[in-house]
C-alpha positions as CSV (number, residue, x, y, z in Angstrom):
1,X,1.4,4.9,359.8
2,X,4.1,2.7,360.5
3,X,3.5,-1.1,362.0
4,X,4.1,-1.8,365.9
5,X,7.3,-3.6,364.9
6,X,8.9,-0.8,362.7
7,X,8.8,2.3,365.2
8,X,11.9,2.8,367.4
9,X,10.2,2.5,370.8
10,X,13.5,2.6,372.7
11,X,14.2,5.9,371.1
12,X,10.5,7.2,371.7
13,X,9.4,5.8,375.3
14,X,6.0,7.0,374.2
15,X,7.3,10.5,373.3
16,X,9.2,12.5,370.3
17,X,11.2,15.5,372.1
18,X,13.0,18.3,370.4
19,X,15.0,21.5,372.6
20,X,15.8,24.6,371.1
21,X,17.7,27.0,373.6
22,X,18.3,30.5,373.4
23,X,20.3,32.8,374.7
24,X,21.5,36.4,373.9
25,X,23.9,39.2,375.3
26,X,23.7,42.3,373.8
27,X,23.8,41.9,369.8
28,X,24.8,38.1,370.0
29,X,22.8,35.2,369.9
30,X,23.9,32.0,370.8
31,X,21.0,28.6,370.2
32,X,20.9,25.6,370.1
33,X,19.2,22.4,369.2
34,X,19.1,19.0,370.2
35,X,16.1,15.8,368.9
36,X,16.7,12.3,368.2
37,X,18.9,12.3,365.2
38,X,20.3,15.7,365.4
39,X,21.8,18.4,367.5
40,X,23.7,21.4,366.7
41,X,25.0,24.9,367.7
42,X,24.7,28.3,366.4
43,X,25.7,31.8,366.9
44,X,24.7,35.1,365.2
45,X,25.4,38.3,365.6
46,X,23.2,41.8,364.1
47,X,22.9,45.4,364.5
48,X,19.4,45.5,365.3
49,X,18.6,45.4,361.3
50,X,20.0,42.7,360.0
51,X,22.5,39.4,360.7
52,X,26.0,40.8,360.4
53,X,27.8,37.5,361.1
54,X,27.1,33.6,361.8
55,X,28.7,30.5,362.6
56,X,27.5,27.0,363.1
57,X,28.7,23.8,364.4
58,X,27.4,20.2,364.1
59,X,27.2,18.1,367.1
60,X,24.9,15.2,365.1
61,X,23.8,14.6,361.7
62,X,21.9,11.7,360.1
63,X,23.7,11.9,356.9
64,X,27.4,12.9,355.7
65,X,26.0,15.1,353.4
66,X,25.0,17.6,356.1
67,X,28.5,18.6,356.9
68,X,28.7,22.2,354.9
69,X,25.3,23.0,355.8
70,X,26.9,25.1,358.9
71,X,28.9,27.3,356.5
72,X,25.8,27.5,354.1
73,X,24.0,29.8,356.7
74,X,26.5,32.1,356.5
75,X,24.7,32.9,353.3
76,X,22.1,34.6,355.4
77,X,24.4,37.4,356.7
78,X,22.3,40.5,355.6
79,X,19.3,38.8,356.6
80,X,16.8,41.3,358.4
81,X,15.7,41.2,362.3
82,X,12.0,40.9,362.0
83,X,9.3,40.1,364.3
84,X,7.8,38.1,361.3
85,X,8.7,34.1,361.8
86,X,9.0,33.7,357.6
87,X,11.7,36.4,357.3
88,X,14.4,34.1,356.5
89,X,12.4,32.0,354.2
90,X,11.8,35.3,352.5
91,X,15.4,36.4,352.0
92,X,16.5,32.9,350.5
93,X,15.1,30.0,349.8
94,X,15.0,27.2,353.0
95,X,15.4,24.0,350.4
96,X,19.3,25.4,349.9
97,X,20.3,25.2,353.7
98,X,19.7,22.1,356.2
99,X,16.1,22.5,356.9
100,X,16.2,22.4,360.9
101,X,19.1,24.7,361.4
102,X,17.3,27.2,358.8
103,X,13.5,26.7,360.9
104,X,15.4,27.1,364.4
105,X,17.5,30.3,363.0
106,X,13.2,31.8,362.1
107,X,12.5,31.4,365.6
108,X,16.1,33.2,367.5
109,X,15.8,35.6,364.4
110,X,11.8,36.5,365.8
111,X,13.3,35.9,369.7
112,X,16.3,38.6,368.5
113,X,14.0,41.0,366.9
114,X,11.6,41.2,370.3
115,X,15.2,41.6,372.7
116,X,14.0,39.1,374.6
117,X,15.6,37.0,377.8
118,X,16.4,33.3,377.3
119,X,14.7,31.2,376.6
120,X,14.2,26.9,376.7
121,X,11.6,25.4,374.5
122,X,11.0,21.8,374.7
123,X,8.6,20.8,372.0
124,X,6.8,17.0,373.0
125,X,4.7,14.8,370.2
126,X,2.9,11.7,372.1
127,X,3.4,8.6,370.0
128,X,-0.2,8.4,368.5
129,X,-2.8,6.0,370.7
130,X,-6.5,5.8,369.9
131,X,-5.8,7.6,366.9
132,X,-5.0,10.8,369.1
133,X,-1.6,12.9,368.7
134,X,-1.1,14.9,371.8
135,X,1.9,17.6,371.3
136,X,3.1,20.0,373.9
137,X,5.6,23.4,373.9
138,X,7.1,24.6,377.4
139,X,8.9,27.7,377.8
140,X,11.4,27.3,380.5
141,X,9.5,24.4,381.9
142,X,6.0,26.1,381.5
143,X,3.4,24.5,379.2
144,X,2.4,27.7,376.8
145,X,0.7,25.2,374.2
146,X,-0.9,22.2,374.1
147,X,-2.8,21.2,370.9
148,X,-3.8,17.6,370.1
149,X,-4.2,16.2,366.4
150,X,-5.7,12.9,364.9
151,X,-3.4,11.0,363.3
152,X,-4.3,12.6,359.7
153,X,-2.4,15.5,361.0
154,X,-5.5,17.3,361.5
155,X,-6.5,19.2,364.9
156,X,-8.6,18.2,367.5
157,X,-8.2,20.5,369.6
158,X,-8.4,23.9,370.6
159,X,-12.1,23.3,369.5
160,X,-12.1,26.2,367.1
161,X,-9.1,25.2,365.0
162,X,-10.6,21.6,364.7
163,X,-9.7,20.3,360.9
164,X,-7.2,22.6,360.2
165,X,-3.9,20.0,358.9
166,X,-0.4,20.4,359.0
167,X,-0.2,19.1,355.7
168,X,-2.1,21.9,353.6
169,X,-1.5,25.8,354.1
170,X,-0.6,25.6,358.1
171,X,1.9,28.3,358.3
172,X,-0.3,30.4,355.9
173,X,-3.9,29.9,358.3
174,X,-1.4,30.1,361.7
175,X,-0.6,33.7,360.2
176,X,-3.5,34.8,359.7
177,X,-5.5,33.3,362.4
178,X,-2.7,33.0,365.2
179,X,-1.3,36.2,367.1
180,X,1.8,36.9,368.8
181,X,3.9,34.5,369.8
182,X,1.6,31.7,368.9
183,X,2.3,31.6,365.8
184,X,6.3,30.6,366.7
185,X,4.4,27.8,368.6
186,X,2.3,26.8,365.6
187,X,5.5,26.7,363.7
188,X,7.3,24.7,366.3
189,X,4.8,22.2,366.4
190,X,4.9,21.6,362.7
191,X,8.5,21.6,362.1
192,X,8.6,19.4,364.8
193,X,5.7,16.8,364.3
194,X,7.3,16.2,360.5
195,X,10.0,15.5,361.9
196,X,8.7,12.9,364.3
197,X,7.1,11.3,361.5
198,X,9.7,10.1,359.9
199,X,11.6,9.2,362.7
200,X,8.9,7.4,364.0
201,X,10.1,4.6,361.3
202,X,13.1,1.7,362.5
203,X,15.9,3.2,360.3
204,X,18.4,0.8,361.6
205,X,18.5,-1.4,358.2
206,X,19.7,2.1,356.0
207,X,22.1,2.8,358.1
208,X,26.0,2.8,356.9
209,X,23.5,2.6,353.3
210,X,22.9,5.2,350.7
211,X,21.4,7.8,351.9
212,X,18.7,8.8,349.3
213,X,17.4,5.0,349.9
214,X,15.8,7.0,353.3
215,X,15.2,10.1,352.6
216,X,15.0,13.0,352.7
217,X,13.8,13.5,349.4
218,X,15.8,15.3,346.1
219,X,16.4,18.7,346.7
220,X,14.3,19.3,350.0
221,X,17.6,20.6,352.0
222,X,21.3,20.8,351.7
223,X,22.1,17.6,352.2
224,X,20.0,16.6,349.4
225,X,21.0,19.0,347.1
226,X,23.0,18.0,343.9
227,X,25.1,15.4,343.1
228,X,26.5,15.0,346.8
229,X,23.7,12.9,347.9
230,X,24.2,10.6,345.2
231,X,27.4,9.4,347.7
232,X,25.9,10.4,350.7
233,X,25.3,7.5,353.5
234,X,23.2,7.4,356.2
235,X,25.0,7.6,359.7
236,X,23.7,6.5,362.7
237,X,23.4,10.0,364.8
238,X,20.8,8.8,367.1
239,X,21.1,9.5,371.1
240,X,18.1,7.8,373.1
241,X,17.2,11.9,374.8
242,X,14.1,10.9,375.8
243,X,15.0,7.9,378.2
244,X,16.7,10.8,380.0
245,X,15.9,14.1,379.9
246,X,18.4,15.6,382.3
247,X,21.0,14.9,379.0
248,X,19.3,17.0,376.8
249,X,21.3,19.6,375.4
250,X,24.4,18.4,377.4
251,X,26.9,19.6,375.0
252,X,25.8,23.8,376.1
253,X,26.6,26.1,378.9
254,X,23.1,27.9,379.1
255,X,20.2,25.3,378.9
């Protein structure tokens, strides 16, 4: 875990916050995302089987080797409406597409395939204290999950989950032990906690630098596909969200 001195505090205030919003009309929908270091816009449209058309738009991005990722997706036109959250990841392979546009598309893809109304999650991961992770998911401002994890990225609790970790075969257990939506919430909370990991650390010192110096690793997403991110720098796309929530997901009409 990172030292007192290296995590961003004025970019925490004791909590990592992510916002995916959703909204459809008729065989459209529109989402969005906003965290720390990124925020973008998406819309896709189907015929009840499969994505017929998709565009995306950046609004933030750590590195310059994210722009392209947007047209990447369209890659996924064809890709079936299904109620299962691992459909996309089963019609082509996440590593070639940015990683957070591709895990957000999985959850509107699921919200699409269920017709249901909008929706606002805000995913929350505590900083850790007393070796305690505390995360939280609300749905249009209600809490719907609440789990809590050591700092091993193990759970605490719900009681009955306790030692399951993030790190080892999560989205395979969540799908067979989860039901419903719970396990969209199981695959928020990873996506999201990884996430806050690594932002946890100052990146202040990389930035305007190389960007493979700071990750993300070779070949995990787009932007580190190839020889690209051999020239790729590190920008600095952060925007302080949680000293103010109200901003979140400013730059959309429907929140």
């Amino acid at each position: 875990m990172a030292t007192t001195s290296s995590v961003q505090h004025e970019f925490w205030h004791g909590e990592y916050i992510r916002a995916l919003a959703i909204h459809s009309q008729g065989n459209t929908v529109n989402f969005a995302m906003e965290d720390l270091a990124h925020a973008f816009k998406v819309q896709f449209s189907h015929n009840g089987q499969n994505i017929t058309a998709i565009e995306a738009e950046w609004v933030r991005h750590p590195v310059t080797s994210c722009i392209g990722a947007e047209q990447q997706l369209q890659n996924l036109v064809g890709c079936p409406i299904s109620k299962n959250i691992l459909t996309a990841a089963q019609y082509q392979s996440a590593n070639l597409h940015c990683s957070h546009m591709f895990n957000m598309l999985s959850i509107a893809i699921v919200h699409a395939a269920h017709k249901r109304a909008d929706r606002r999650y805000d995913i929350i991961i505590s900083e850790p204290q007393n070796d305690l992770v505390h995360t939280q998911i609300d749905i249009n401002g209600d809490t719907v999950s609440a789990p809590i994890f050591n700092t091993q990225n193990e759970i605490i609790s719900p009681e009955q989950y306790q030692g399951v970790s993030l790190n080892r075969g999560f989205t395979r257990w969540s799908m067979e032990t989860l039901q419903d939506e719970k396990i969209e919430y199981a695959y928020l909370i990873q996506r999201t906690m990884q996430v806050a990991i690594s932002q946890r650390i100052e990146q202040r010192h990389h930035l305007n630098g190389p960007a493979s110096q700071s990750g993300p690793p070779r070949n995990a997403c787009f932007a580190s596909q190839g020889e690209k991110y051999d020239t790729a720098i590190r920008l600095n796309s952060y925007r302080d969200i949680a000293a103010d929530k109200s901003k979140i997901l400013d730059f959309i009409e429907v929140k």
